[in-house]
Structures are given as structure tokens and as C-alpha cells.
C-alpha positions in Angstrom: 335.9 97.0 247.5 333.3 97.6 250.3 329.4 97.4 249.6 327.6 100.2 249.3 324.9 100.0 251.9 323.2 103.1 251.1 319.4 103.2 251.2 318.0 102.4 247.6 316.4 105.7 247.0 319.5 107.5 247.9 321.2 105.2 245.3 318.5 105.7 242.7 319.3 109.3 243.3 322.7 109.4 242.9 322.4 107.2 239.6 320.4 109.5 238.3 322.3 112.8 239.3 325.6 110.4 237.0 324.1 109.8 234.0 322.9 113.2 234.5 325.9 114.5 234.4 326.6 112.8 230.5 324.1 114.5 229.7 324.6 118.2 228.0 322.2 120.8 229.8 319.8 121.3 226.8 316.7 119.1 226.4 316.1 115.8 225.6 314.5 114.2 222.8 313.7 110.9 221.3 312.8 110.2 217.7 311.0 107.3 216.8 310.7 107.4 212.6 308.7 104.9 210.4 311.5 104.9 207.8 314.4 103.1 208.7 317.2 105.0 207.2 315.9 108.2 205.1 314.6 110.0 208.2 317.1 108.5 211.0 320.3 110.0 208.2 318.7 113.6 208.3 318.0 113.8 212.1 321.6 111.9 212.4 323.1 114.7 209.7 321.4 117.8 211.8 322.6 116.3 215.1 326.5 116.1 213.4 326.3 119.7 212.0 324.5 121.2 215.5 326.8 119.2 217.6 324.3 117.8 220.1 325.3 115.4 222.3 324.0 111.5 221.7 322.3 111.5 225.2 320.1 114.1 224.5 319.0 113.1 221.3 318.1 109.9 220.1 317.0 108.2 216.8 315.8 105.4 215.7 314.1 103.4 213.7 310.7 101.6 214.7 311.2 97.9 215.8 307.6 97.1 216.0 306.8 97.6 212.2 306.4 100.9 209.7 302.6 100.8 210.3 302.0 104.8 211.9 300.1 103.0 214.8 303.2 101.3 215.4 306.0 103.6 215.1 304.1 105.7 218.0 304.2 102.5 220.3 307.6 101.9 220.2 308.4 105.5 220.3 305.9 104.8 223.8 307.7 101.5 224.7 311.1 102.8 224.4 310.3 106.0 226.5 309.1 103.7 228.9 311.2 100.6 229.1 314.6 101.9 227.5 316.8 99.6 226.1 320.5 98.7 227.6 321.8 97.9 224.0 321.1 101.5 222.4 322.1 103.1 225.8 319.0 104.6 226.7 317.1 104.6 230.8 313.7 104.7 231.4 311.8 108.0 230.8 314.9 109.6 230.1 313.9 112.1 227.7 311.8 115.4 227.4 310.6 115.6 224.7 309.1 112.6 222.6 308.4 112.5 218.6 307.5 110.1 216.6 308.1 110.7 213.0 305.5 108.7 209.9 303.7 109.3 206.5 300.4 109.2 205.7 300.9 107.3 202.3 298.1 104.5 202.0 298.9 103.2 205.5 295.8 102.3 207.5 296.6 103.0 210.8 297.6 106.7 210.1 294.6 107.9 211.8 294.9 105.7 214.6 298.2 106.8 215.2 297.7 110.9 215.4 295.1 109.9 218.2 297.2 107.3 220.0 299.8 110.6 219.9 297.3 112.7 221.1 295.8 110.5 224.1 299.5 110.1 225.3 300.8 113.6 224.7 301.3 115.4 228.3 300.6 111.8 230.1 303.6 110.6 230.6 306.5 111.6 233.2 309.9 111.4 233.3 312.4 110.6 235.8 312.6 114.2 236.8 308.8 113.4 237.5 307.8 116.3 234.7 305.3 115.5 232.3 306.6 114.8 228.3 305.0 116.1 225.2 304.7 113.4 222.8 304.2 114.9 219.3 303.3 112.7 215.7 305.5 114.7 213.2 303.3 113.4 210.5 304.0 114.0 206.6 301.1 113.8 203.9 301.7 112.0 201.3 305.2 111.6 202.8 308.8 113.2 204.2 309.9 113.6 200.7 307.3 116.2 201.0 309.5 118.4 203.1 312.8 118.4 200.8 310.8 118.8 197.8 309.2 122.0 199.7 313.3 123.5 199.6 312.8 123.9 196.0 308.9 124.4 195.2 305.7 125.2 196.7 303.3 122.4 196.4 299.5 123.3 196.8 297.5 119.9 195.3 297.6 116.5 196.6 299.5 114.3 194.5 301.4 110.7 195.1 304.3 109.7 197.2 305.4 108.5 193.6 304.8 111.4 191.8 307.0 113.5 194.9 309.9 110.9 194.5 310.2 111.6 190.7 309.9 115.2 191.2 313.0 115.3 193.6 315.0 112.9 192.0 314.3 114.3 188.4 314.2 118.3 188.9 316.0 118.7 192.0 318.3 116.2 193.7 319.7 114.0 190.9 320.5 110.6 191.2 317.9 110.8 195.2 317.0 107.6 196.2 315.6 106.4 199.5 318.0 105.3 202.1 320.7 107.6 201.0 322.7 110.1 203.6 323.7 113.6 202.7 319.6 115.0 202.0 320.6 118.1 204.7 323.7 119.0 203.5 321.7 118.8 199.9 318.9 121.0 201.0 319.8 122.9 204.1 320.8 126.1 202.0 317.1 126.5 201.3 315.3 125.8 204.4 314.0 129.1 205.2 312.0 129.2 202.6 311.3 125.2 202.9 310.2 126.1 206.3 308.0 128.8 205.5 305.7 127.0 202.3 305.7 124.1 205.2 304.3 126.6 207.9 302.1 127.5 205.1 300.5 124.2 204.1 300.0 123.9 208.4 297.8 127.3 208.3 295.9 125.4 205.2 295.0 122.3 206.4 296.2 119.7 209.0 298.0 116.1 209.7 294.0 115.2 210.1 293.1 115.5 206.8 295.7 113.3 205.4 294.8 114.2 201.6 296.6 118.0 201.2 300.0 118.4 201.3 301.0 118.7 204.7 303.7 118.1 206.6 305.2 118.9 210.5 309.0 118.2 209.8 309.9 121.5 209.7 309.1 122.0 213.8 310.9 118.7 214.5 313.8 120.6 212.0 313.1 123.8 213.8 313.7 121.7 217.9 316.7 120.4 216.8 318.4 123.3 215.2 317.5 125.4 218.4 318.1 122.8 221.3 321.2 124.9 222.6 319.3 127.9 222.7 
């Protein structure tokens, strides 16, 4: 087979234009979560039911550490470098999120700023610049499934949120278990609005009141074909 002698650019362009072209023509989005299967099932489980197409969402665990601070720097490297074994190019995305907890972690804070200081700064390869959101959960995701069944208005303890859920509401729930949307998605209205709620009351700033923002990340992904 002959060379191709084409001028780089125009080759960079066409590679671009192919894996293009695997792509569905909705948005893409990369996930970056600090837990390394509770979160990465449910965004998994939503993709499956909503049929969206691997290339234009991806999830994943962080690989630096579950420290916030570093969740939203691989979420950064991985935008930025990609990664040949999990299939993803450079700045491939449009969207990027990085999903953590507030629990007793002490580089929450640091992390909702790093998030903000890179949020409209970088570009993808269409040369268009990418909101980078921290989906941030106070005291932590289990927040947002216990929300399906109650309103919460008090602070209280990852602990005492795990107990809840597994005691009054999902039997038998356990971190790192699958199947938390099909157990939940029934009531996500209403999970939705007590969440959009808590948001008009306070803010992922505080990081003592209930508060969490997995119900936009919910609300992106259920929509990305529209």
C-alpha cells in the first residue's frame, strides 16, 4: 500500500472528521467520579437505559486518588492527554464533570475552585471552549437517592444517610452495588425537585447543608438526544 503523502494538517483533519463520524451527533461528555464503582454504575445504568453511544459519554473513576482536589485533575489530565487504553483523544469532549463528596475530605474546597478556575478555559479539538462543572454532593451522593424517597432539610452524616437508605428505603444497599437507577428512577421527579430545592437554599460552598448537584448531571444525560 502507497504512503500517504498528504500535508499533516490535512491528515489531522481528516482523522478528526473519522473518529468524528463514531461519534453520535449529540454532545460529548466526560465524567470523572471520586467513587470508583457507586457513581460510575449509575452514570453506566442511565447511559444503557438512554442508549447513548460510548464515544460521547465517558466515565470513570479517578486514577489520581478519591481526594476532590484530585478527582478534578484527572478529570483535567484526561481531557487533556486522553488515554489510548480507554479509547479516548485529546480534548475530545464538550462537556466536562467531575463528580465528589464533601464528606470530611480536605481538599473539597480546593477542588470547587480548581473547577471554577478551569471552567470555560479549556478548548477542544473543534477549538470551542468546554464547561468544566464539580457535580459536588454534601455530605455525599447517597444524598441524591435518599432525596427519591424523603426531603432532607438538616445536616447530618454520610453514616447516618447510608443507614437511612439501606434501612428505610433500599434494603439490603450497599456501596459498590449496580442497579441504584433502576431502584430509584420511578421517583426522580420529585428527587429532582427537593434537590433543586436544597440548591435555591444553600450551595456546594457551604459544604455543611444538604446539598447536592447530581440531579443536573442526571438531568444532561437524560436529555443529551434532545
Amino acid at each position: 500500500m502507497g504512503q500517504d503523502n498528504q500535508p499533516k494538517h490535512r491528515q489531522k483533519a481528516r482523522d478528526l472528521k473519522r473518529r468524528a463520524a463514531q461519534r453520535a451527533p449529540y454532545a460529548r461528555l466526560l465524567i470523572v467520579c471520586e467513587g470508583e464503582k457507586t457513581e460510575p454504575h449509575y452514570f453506566k445504568e442511565i447511559c444503557h437505559e438512554y442508549r447513548l453511544a460510548t464515544p460521547n459519554v465517558q466515565v470513570w473513576p479517578g486514577a489520581l486518588g478519591t481526594q476532590p482536589l484530585q478527582v478534578v485533575e484527572y478529570a483535567e489530565h484526561l481531557f487533556r492527554e486522553g488515554d489510548n487504553q480507554k479509547n479516548i483523544q485529546p480534548c475530545a469532549f464538550d462537556q466536562v464533570c467531575a463528580v465528589f463528596d464533601r464528606d470530611d475530605h480536605l481538599t473539597y474546597h480546593s477542588a470547587l475552585a480548581k473547577a471554577a478556575a478551569l471552567n470555560g478555559k479549556l478548548k477542544n479539538d473543534l477549538g470551542k471552549r468546554v464547561p468544566f462543572h464539580a457535580i459536588a454532593s454534601v455530605p455525599c451522593f447517597e444524598l441524591w437517592l435518599l432525596l427519591h424517597f424523603v426531603d432532607v432539610f438538616a445536616p447530618l452524616h454520610r453514616d447516618e444517610v447510608y443507614a437511612r437508605l439501606k434501612q428505610e428505603h433500599l434494603p439490603g444497599y450497599d456501596k459498590g452495588q449496580g442497579g441504584h437507577w433502576a431502584a430509584t428512577k420511578h421517583h426522580l421527579n420529585i428527587a429532582t425537585q427537593r434537590a433543586q430545592a436544597r440548591a435555591a437554599a444553600t450551595t456546594a460552598h457551604d459544604g455543611t447543608e444538604p446539598y447536592t448537584g447530581i440531579y443536573q448531571l442526571v438531568s444532561w444525560l437524560t436529555h443529551l438526544k434532545d
